[in-house]
C-alpha positions as CSV (number, residue, x, y, z in Angstrom):
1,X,102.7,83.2,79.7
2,X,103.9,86.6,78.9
3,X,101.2,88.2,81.1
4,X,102.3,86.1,84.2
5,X,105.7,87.5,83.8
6,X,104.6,90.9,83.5
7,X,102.5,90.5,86.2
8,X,104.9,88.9,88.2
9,X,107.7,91.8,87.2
10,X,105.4,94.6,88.6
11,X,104.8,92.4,91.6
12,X,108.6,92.1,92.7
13,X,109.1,95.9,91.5
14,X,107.0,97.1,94.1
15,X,109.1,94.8,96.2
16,X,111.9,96.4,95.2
17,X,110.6,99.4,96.1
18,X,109.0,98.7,99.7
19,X,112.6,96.8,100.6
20,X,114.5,100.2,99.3
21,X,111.6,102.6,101.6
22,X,111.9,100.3,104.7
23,X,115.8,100.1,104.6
24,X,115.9,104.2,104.1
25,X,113.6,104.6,107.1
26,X,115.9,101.8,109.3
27,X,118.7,104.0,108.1
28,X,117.0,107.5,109.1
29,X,115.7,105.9,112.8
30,X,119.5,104.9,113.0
31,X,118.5,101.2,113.3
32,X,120.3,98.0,113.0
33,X,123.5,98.0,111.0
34,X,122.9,94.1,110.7
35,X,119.2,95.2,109.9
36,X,120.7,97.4,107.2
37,X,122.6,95.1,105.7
38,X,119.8,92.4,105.4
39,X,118.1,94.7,103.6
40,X,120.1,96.0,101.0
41,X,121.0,92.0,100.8
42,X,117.3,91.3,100.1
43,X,117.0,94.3,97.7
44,X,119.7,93.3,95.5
45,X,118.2,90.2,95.1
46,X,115.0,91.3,94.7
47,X,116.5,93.5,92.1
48,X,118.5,90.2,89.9
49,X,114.5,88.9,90.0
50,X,113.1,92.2,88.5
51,X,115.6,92.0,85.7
52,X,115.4,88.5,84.9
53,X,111.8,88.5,84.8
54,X,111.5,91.8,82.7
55,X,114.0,89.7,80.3
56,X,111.9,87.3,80.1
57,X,108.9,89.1,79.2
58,X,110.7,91.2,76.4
59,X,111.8,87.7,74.8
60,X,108.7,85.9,75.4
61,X,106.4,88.9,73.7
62,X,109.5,89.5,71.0
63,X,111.1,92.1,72.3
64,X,108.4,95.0,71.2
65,X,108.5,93.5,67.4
């Protein structure tokens, strides 16, 4: 089980990431304030699903004991 939360921490990481790169270049093109907003909406959230899932990987594999 640990595995599919590491896996699945990576996975939403890189989302994390690709949310953050696509609202910087929205924000360089001067795009869509509303556009902006979704985004940094969406990466926060993204970012709560990182951290609980990294969580729960350190207390599923004992917390590096």
């Amino acid at each position: 089980m640990s595995s599919v939360t590491y896996v699945l921490s990576i996975i939403v990481m890189l989302s994390v990431a690709a949310v953050l790169l696509r609202g910087l270049v929205n924000m360089a093109r001067g795009g869509s304030g509303n556009l902006s907003n979704k985004l940094m909406q969406m990466r926060v959230l993204l970012q709560f699903i990182a951290v609980a899932l990294i969580v729960a990987t350190l207390w599923l594999t004992g917390g590096g004991r």
